[in-house]
Backbone bond lengths (Angstrom), bond angles and torsions (degrees), N, CA, C in turn:
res aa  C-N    CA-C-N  psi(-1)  N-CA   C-N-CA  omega(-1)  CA-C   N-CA-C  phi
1 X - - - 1.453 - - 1.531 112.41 -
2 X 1.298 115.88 -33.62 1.521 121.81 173.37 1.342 106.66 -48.26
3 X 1.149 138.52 -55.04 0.952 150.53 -136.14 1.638 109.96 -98.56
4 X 1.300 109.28 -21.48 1.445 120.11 179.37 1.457 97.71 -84.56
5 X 0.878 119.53 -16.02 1.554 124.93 -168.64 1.638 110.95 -102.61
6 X 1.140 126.24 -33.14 1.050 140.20 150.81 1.489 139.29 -49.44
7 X 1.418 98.35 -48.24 1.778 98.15 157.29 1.676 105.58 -72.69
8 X 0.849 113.34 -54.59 1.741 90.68 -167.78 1.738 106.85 -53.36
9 X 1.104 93.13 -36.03 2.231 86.87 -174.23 1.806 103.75 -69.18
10 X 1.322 115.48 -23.96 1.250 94.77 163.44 1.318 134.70 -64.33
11 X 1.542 90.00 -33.00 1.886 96.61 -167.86 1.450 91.71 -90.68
12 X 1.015 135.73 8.47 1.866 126.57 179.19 1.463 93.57 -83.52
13 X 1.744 105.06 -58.13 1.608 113.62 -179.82 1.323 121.61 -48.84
14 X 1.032 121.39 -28.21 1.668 132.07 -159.62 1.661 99.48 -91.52
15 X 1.686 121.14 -33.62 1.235 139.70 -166.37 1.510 89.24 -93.54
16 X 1.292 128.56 -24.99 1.446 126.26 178.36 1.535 105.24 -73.71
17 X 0.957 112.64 -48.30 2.007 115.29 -149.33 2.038 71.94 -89.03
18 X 1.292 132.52 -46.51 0.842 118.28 -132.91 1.791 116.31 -89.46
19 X 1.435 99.78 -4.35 1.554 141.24 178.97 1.505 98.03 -92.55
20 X 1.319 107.72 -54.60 1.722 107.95 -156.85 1.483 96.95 -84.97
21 X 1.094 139.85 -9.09 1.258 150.12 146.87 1.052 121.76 -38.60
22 X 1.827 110.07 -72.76 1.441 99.50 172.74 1.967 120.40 -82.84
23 X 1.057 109.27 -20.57 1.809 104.72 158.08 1.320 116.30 -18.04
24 X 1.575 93.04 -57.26 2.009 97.83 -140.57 2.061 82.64 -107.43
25 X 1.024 125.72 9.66 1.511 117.28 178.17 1.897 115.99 -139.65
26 X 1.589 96.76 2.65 1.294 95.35 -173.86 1.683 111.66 -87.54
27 X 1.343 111.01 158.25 1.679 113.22 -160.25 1.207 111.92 -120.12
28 X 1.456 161.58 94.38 1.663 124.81 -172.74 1.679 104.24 107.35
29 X 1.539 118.55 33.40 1.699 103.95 -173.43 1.711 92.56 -136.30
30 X 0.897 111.05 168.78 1.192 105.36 -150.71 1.459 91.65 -99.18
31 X 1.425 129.12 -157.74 1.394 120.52 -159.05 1.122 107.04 -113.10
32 X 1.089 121.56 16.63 1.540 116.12 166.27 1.600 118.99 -108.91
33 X 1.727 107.04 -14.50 1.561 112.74 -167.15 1.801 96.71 -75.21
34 X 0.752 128.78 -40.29 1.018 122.42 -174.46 1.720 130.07 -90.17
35 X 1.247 100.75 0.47 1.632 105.75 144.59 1.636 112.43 -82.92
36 X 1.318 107.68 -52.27 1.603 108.31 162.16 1.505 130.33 -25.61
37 X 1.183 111.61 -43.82 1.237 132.27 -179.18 1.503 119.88 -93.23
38 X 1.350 103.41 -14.26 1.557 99.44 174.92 1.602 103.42 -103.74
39 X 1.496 109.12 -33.40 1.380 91.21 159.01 1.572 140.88 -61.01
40 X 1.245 99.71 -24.66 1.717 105.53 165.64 1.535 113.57 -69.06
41 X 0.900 99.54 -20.09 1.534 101.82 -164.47 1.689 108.06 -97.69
42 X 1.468 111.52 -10.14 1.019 129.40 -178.36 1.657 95.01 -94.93
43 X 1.239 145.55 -45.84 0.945 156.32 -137.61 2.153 90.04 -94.18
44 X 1.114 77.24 -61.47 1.478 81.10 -174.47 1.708 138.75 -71.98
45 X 1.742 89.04 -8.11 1.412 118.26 162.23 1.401 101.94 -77.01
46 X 1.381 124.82 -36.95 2.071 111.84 -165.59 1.776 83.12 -88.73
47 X 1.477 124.44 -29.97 1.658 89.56 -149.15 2.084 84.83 -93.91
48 X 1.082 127.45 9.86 1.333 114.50 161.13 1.406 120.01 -94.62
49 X 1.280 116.32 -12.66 1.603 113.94 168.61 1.244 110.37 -95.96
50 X 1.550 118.77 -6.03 1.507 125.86 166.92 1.309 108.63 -59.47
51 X 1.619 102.53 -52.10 1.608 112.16 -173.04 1.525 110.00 -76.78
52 X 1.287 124.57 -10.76 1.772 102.66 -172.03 1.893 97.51 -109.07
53 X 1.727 113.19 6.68 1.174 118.42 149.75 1.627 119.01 -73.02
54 X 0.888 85.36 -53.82 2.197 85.51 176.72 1.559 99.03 -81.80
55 X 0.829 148.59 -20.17 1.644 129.11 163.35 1.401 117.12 -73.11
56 X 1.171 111.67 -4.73 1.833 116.83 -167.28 2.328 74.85 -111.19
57 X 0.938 115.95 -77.72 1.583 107.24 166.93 1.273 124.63 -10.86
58 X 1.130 116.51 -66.66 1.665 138.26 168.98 1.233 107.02 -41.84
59 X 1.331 122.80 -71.75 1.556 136.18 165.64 1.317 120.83 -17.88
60 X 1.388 107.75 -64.23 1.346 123.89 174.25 1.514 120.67 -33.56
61 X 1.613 69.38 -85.22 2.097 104.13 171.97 1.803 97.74 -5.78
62 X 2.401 99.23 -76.75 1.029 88.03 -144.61 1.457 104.99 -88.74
63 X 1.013 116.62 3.95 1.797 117.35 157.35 1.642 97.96 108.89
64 X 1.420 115.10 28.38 1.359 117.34 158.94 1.225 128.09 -81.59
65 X 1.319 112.56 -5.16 1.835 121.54 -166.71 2.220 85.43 -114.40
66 X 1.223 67.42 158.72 1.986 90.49 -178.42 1.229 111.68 -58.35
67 X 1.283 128.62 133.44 1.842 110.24 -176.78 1.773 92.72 -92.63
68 X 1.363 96.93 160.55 1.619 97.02 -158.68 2.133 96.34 -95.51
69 X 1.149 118.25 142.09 1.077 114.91 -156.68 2.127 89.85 -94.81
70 X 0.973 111.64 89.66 1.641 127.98 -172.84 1.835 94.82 -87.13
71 X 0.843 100.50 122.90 1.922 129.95 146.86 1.144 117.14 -22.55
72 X 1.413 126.87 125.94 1.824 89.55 153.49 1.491 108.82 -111.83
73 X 1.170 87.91 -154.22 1.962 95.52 -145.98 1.748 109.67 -56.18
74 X 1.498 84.70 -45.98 1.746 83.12 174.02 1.572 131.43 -93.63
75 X 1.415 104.98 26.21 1.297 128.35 170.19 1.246 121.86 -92.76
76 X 1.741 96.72 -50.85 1.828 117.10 168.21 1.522 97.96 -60.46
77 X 1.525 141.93 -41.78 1.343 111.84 -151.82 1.431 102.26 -102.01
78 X 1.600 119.94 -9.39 1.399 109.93 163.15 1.386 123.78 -72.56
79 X 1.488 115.69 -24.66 1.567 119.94 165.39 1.095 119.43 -40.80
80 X 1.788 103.99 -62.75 1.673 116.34 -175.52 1.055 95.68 -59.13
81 X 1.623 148.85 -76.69 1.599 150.23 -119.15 1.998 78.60 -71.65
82 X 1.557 113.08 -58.06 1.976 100.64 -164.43 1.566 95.62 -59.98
83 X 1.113 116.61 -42.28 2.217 109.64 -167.17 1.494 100.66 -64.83
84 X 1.447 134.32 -24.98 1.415 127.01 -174.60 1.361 108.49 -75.43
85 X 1.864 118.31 -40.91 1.142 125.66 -169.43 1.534 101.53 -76.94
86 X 1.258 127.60 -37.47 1.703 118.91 -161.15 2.444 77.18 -77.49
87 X 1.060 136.81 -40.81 1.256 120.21 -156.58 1.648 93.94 -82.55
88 X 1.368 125.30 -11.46 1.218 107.45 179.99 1.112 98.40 -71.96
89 X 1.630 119.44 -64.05 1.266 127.75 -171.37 1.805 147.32 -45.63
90 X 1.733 84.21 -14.37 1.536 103.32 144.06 1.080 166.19 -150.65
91 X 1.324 85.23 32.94 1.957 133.34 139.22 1.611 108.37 -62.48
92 X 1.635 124.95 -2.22 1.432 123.11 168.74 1.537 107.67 -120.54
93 X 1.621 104.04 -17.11 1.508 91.24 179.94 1.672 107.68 -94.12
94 X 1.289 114.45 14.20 1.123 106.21 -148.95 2.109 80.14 -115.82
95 X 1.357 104.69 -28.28 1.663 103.07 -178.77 1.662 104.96 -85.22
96 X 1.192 107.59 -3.05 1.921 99.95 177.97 1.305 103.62 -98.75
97 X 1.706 126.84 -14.66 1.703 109.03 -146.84 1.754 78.01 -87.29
């Protein structure tokens, strides 16, 4: 299934750079090719970041991507309460020197 998903995000990307290429460098086209072309190129920019969103999803899912090493709750709020106190504390040494 990776892989079905993968050819199309290439060819979206390739239709992206390869559209937006000629948009922003083309010379001599008449005035419609190049809305044409930016809409493809627009098109193929959302449906390739569509695809490297569900392949990074996919990843997850099947436990090929890194599991993210998350905090818990009373880990996160003892972090913040010491990082607030060391920034209070020299946010005061910093108004006396």
């Amino acid at each position: 299934m990776p892989r079905l998903i993968a050819l199309p995000n290439v060819i979206a990307w390739s239709g992206f750079w390869a559209f937006g290429c000629r948009t922003l460098t083309g010379e001599g086209y008449s005035p419609t090719q190049p809305r044409i072309a930016a809409s493809v190129a627009t098109a193929g920019g959302c449906i390739g970041v569509l695809n490297h969103l569900r392949r990074v999803w996919m990843s997850g899912r099947s436990g090929c991507a890194m599991s993210s090493n998350r905090m818990t709750k009373d880990a996160r709020d003892a972090a913040q309460a010491h990082w607030r106190a060391e920034v209070s504390g020299a946010s005061t040494k910093v108004k006396g020197a």
